[in-house]
C-alpha positions in Angstrom: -0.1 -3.8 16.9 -3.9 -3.8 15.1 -2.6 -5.7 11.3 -5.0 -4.5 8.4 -4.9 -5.3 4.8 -6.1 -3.0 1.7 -7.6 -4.4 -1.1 -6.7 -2.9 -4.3 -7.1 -3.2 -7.8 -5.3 -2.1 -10.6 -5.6 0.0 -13.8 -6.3 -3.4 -16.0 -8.7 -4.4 -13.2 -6.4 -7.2 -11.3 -6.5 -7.0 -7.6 -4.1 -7.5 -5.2 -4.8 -7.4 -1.1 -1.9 -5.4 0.6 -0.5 -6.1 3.9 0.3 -3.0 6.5 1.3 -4.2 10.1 -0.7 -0.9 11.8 -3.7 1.3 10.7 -1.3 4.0 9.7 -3.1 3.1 5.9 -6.1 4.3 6.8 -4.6 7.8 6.9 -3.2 7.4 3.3 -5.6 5.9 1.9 -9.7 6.3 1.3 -12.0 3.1 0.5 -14.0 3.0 -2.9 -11.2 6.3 -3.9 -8.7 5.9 -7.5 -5.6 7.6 -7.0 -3.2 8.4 -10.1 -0.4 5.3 -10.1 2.5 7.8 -9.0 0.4 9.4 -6.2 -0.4 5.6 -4.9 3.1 4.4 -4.9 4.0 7.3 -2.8 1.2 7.2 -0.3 2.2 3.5 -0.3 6.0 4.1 0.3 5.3 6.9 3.1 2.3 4.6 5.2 4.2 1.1 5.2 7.8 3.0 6.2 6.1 4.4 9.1 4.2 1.4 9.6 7.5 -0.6 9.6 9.1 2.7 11.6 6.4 1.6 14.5 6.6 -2.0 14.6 10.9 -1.6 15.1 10.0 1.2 17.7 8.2 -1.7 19.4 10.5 -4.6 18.8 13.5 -3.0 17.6 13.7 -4.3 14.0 11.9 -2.9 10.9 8.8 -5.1 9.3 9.9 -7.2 6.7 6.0 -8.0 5.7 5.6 -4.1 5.3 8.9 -3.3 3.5 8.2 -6.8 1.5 4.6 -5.3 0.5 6.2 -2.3 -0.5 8.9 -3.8 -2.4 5.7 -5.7 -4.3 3.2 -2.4 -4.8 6.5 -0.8 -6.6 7.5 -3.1 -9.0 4.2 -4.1 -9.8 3.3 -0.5 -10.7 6.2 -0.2 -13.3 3.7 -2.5 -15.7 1.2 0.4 -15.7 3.9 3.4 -15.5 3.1 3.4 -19.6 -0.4 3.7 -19.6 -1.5 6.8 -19.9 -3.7 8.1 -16.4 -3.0 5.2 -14.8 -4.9 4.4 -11.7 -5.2 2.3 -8.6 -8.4 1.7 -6.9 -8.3 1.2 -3.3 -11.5 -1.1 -2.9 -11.6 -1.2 0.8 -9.7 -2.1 4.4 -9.8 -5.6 6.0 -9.2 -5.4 9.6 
């Protein structure tokens, strides 16, 4: 399966470089694009399930690296839920 990583950076301007085990992201996601905190989490939550979906279809367990990554994009984004129009910045795609 084709790994990518998304480089993204946050409302405060920190930026983090996300792991997805298939180029589901790429449908989720646009480079150089800000999406509102809640609308990022979920695009987030619904690409790396069905990236991990595909990788247990394949080997018959679920990705821990793509669950993990999840796990990491939502409780990093509960230190901006406060800020008013909160907004992640997805920089780019590293294939």
């Amino acid at each position: 399966m084709p790994e990518i990583r998304f480089q993204i950076r946050w409302s405060d301007g920190t930026q983090d470089s996300c792991y997805s085990p298939s180029l589901i992201v790429k449908e989720y996601f646009s480079p150089n694009t800000d999406y509102a905190l809640d609308d990022f989490v979920e695009r987030s939550r619904t690409a790396l399930n069905i990236a991990s979906d595909r990788v247990k279809a394949k080997y018959g367990r679920p990705c821990g690296l793509a669950l993990g990554q999840l796990q990491e994009i939502e409780e990093k984004s509960k230190q901006y839920a406060q800020i008013p129009n909160a907004k992640v910045r997805v920089i780019g795609f590293i294939e």
